[in-house]
GUDO-481101 format. One record per residue: x, y, z of N, C-alpha, C in turn; residue in one letter. Coordinates in steps of 0.02 Angstrom, whole numbers, plus 50000, padded with zeros to 5 digits. Example, Ala and Ser with C-alpha at 12.3 -4.5 7.8 and 13.67 -1.06 7.14 Angstrom:
BEGIN
506604971650390506154977550390506604983550390A;506424988850354506844994750357506455000250394S;
end
This chain:
BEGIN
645955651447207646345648447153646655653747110X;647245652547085647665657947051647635654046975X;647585656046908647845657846859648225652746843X;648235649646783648995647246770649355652146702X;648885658946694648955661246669649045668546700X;649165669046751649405675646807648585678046828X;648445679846885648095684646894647375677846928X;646785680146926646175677346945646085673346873X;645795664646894645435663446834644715666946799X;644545664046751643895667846718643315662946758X;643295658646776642935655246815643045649846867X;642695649946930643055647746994642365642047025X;642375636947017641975635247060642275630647108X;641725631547167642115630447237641695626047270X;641675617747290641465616447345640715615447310X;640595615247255639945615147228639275610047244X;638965609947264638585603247311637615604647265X;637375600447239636715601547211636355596747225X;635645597647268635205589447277634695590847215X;634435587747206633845584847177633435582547199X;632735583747194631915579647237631715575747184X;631755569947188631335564847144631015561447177X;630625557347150630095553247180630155549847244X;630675546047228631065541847301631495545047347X;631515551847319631845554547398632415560647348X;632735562247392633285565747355633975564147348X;634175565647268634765565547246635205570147265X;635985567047295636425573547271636785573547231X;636515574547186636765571447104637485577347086X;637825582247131638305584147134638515585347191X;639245583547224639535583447285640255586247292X;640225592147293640935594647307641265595247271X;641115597247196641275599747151641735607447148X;642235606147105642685611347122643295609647061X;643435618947047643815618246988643685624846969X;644305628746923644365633746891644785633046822X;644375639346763644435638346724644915646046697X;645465645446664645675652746613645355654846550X;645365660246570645255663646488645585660346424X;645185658346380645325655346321645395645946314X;645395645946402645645638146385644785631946391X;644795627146348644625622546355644625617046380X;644095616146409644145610546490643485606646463X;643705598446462643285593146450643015591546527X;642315589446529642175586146582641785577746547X;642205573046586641855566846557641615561946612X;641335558746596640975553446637640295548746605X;640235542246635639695542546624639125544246620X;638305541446614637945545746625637575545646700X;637195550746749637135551746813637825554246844X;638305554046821638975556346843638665563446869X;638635568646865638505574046893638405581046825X;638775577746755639225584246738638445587146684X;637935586646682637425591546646637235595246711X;637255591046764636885595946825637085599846845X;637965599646826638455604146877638495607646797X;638415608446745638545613546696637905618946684X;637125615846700636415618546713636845625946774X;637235623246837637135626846893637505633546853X;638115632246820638285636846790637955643346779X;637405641746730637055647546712636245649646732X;636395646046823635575646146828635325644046804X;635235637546765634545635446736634495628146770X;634495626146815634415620646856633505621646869X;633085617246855632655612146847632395617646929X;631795622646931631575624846981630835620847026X;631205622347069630665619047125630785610547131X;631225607747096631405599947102632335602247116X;632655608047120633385606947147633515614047156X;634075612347196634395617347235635195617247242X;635555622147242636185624047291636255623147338X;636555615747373636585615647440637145621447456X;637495620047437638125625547454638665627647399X;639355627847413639795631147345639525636747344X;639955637947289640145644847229640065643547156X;639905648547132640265648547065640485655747038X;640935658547049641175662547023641555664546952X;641185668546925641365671046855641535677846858X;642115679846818642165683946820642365689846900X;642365686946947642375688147016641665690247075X;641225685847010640625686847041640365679547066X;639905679947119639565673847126638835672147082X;638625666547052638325666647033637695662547046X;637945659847084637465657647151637135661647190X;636605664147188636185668647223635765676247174X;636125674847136635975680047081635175680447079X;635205686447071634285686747065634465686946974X;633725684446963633615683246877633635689346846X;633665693446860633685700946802634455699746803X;635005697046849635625696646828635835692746797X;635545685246819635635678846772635575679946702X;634865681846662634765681346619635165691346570X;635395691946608636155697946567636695692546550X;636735688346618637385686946602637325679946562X;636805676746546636525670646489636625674146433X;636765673346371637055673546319637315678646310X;637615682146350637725689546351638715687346335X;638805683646420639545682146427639625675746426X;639085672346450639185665546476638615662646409X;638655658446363638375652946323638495646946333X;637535643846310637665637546314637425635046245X;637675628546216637575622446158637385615846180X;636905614646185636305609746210636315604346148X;636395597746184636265592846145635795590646080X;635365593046097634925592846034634605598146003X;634675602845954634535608445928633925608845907X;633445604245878633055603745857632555605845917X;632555601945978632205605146033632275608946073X;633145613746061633225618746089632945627146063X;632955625645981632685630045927631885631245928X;631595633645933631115636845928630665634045832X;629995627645841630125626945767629465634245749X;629125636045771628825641145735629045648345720X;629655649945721630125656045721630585653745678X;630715659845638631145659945561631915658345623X;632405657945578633265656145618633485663645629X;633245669145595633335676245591633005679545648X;632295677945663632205680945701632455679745783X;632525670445767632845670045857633535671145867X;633975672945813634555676245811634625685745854X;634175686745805634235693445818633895695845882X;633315693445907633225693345980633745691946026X;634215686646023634665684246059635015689946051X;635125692946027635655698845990635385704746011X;634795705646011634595712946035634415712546097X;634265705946145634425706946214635025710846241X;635595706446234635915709046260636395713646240X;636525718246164636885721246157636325727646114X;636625732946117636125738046111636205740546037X;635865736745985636045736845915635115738245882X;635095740145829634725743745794634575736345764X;633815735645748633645729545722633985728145643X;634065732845597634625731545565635195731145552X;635465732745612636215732245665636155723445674X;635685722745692635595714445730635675708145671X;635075711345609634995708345579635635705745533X;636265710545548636855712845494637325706345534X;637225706945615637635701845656637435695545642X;636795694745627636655688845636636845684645565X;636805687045512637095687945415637765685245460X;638265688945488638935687745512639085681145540X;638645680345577638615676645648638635668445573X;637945667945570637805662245519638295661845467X;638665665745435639225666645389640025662445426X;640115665645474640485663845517640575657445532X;639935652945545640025645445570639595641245509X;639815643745454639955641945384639225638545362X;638685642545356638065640745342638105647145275X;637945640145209638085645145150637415651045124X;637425655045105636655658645080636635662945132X;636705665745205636605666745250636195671845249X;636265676045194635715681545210634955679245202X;634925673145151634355670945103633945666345174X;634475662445212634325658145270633935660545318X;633945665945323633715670845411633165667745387X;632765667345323632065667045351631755661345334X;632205656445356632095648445349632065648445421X;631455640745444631345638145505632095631545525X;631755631645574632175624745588632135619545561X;631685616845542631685610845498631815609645439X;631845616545418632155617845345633055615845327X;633215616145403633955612145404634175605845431X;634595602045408634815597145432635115596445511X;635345591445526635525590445627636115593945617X;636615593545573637355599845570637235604345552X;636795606645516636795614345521636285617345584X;635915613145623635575616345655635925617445695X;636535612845711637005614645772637555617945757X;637485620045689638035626845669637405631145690X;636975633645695636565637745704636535640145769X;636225633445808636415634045874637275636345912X;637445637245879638345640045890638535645445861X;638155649445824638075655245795637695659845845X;637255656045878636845660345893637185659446012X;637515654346011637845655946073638335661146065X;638775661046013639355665945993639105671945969X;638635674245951638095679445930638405685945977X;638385684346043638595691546073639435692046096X;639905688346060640435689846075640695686046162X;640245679746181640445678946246641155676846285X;641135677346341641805674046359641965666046395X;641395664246372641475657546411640745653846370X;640835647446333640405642246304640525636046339X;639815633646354639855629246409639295623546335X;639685620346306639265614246267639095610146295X;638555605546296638405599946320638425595546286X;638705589746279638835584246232638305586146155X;638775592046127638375596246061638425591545982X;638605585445983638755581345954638605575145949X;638155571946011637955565446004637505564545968X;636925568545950636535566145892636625565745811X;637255568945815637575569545745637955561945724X;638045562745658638415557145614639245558745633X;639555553745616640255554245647640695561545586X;640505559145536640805566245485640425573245525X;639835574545523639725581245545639945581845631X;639855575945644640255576745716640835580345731X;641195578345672642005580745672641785587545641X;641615589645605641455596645567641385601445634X;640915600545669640465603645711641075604545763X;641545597445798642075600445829642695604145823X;642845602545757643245607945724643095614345709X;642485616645697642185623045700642265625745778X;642035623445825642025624545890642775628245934X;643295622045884644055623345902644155629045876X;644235630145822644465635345779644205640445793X;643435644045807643255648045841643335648745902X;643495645645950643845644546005644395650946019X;644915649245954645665652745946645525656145923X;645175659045870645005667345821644825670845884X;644105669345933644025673145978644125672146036X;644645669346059645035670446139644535667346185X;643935662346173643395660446208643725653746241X;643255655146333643525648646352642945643246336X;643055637546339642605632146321642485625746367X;642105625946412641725619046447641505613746382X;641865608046387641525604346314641395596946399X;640625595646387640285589246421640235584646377X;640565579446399640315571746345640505567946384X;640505560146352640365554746384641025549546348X;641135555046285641385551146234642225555246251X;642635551046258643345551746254643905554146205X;643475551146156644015553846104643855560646080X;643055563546093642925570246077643285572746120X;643405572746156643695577446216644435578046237X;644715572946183645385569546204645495575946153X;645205574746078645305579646012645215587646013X;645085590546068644535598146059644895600546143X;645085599046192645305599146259645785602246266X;646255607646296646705607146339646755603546418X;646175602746437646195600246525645585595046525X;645575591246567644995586946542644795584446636X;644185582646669643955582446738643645576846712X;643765571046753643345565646761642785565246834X;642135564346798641815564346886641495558646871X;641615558846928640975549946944640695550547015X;639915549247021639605551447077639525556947107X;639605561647052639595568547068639965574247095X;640595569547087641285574447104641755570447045X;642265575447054642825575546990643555570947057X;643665563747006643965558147045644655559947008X;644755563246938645495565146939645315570846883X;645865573646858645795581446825646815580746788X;646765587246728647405586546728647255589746650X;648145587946629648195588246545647745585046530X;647375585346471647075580646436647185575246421X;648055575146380648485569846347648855565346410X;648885569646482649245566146513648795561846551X;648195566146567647595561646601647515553346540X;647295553346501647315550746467647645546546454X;648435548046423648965542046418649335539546486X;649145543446522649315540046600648805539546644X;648435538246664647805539146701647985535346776X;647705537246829647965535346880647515533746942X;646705536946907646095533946929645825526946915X;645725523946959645395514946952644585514546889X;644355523946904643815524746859644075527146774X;644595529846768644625533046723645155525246679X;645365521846725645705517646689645045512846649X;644635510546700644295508546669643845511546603X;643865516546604643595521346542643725520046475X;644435519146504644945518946430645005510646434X;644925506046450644805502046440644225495446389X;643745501546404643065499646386642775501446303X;643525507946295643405507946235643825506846185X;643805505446110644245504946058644765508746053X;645105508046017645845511346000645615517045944X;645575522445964645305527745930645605527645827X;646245525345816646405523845767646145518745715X;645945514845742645595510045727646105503745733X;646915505445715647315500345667647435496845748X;647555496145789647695491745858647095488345873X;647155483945885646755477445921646695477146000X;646325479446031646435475846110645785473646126X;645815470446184645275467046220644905472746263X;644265472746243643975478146263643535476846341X;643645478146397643265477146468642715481046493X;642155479546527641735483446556642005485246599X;641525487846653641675491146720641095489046743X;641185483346778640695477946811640345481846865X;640025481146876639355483946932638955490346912X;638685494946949638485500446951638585505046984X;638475511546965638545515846997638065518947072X;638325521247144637995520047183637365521847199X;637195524047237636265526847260636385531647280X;636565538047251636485546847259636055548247321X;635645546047332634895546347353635155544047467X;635775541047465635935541747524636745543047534X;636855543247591637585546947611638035542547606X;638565542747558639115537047541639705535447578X;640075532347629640555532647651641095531047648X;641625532747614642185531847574642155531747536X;642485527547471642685529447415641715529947374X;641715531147333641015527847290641125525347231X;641825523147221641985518247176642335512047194X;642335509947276642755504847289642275499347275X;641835497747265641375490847258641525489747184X;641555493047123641695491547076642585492147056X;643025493147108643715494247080644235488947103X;644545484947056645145479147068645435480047118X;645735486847129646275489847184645955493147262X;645345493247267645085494247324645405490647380X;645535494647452645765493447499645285493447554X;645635494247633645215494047665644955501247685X;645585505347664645495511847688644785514247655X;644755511547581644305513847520643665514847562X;643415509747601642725509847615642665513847686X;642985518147713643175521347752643365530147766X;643475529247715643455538547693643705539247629X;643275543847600643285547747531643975549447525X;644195547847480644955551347468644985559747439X;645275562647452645615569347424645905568547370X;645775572747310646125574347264646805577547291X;647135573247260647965574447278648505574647234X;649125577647203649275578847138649795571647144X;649725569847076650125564847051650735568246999X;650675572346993651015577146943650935583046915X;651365587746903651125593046899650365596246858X;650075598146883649235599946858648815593046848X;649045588346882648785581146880648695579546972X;647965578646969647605576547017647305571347026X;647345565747080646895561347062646485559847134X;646015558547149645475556747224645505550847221X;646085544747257646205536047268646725538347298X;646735532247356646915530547393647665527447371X;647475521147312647925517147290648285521847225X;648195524447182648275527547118648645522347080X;648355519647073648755514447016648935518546970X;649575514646923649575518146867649665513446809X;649305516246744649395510446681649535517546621X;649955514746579650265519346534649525513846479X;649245518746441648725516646380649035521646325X;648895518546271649165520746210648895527946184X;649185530546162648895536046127647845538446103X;647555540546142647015540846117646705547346072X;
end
């Protein structure tokens, strides 16, 4: 894959395939996953939930769930490295070093018997070779930076000493801590109130552009991703069924899944009225081998081909991809 910015992207994954061992047998709770990302740019992945996209963002940085899953196959290349196969003295350089992650709930990602100072500055003196009052000075910065007031006075407050938005300004201080080149969030916002929601993604954006960082943002929720995005990947069943602009995926959508998406929910404005639809049935059984589409049992426009072979992502327009057979298309309003 080339660049849409000249040269190699900053991250390449290829063909990405992950099972899972659970009780009843195994999941391949990701299937052929594939996609590259540029330096600086922001790429939404959405879907429901079991869709694939925490498992396929875990593979990212090695931290996939050991001895219950595996790499069937793929890549993931960063940087022009694979990172699939990496022995752990490399993984854990390249974990908060270049590559960060922002985990859904901070409270159980934070550490509660450790001051916010000291798991700062560890994070900080892993990987960059600074003098503990070198660290301590970044970390004053770091917390200053993603607008937590007092910051010097703070280091030696616990976690519970802060509220769910500042712990996840904390937790984002302390991914951005070493200057990385790629933040991979995981829906870093659902336990928040809708005001700090927006705080927390506007912080995210804006540091985004000061430091040239690219950004994986995972949710479920549309309009976060519609707001904070340049490129946005829809997966369902563990592969990505269309990809594109954000705004164009979106106000044109051309997937039978993604239409239904935008269907199901409100008019982000509030001031429009429409009739809001489910997406009748469920999603399929991971757990065996699917043949054709894995959304034709729940989709209006299913054919015969649908139940017959998996479709290819195929472009509908420029940097617009979609995996159907039929590609319907419905123009939806501004989200």
């Amino acid at each position: 894959m080339v660049s849409l910015q000249g040269g190699e992207p900053l991250l390449t994954v290829r063909d990405l395939a992950v099972d899972m061992r659970q009780r009843h047998g195994v999941v391949h709770a990701v299937r052929g996953l594939s996609y590259s990302l540029d330096k600086g740019e922001a790429m939404g992945i959405a879907g429901e939930s079991g869709s694939g996209k925490t498992i396929s963002s875990l593979a990212l940085l090695g931290l996939l769930p050991a001895g219950i899953s595996r790499v069937v196959r793929g890549s993931i290349l960063f940087a022009g490295r694979d990172i699939v196969g990496m022995q752990d003295t490399e993984l854990r350089a390249l974990r908060g070093g270049r590559i960060s992650m922002v985990f859904q709930n901070p409270l159980s990602s934070l550490n509660p018997v450790m001051t916010i100072g000291r798991q700062l500055t560890e994070a900080i003196r892993l990987h960059l070779e600074l003098s503990a009052d070198e660290a301590c000075g970044r970390a004053i910065e770091m917390l200053e930076l993603v607008g937590i007031p007092d910051p010097e006075r703070r280091l030696s407050d616990y976690p519970h000493h802060f509220s769910g938005g500042m712990r996840q300004r904390v937790m984002i201080a302390m991914a951005l801590s070493c200057r990385p080149d790629l933040i991979v969030a995981d829906e870093p916002t659902t336990a928040l109130d809708v005001t700090i929601q927006a705080q927390v993604l506007d912080l995210l954006n804006r540091l985004r552009h000061e430091l040239g960082m690219a950004v994986i943002l995972i949710s479920h929720d549309l309009g976060v991703v519609a707001d904070t995005t340049d490129r946005i990947a829809i997966m369902y069943a563990g592969r990505i069924v269309e990809t594109g602009p954000t705004r164009q995926v979106l106000g044109a959508p051309r997937h039978p899944y993604t239409i239904g998406l935008l269907r199901s929910i409100p008019s982000l404005d509030g001031l429009r009225r429409r009739e809001l639809a489910a997406i009748e049935g469920a999603p399929p059984d991971l757990s065996v081998d699917i043949t054709g589409c894995p959304f034709r049992d729940r989709c209006a426009w299913a054919i015969q081909e649908c139940a017959e072979i998996d479709p290819p992502l195929e472009p509908v327009a420029p940097r617009h991809t979609v995996a159907c057979w039929v590609k319907p298309a419905e123009t939806v309003e501004a989200t």
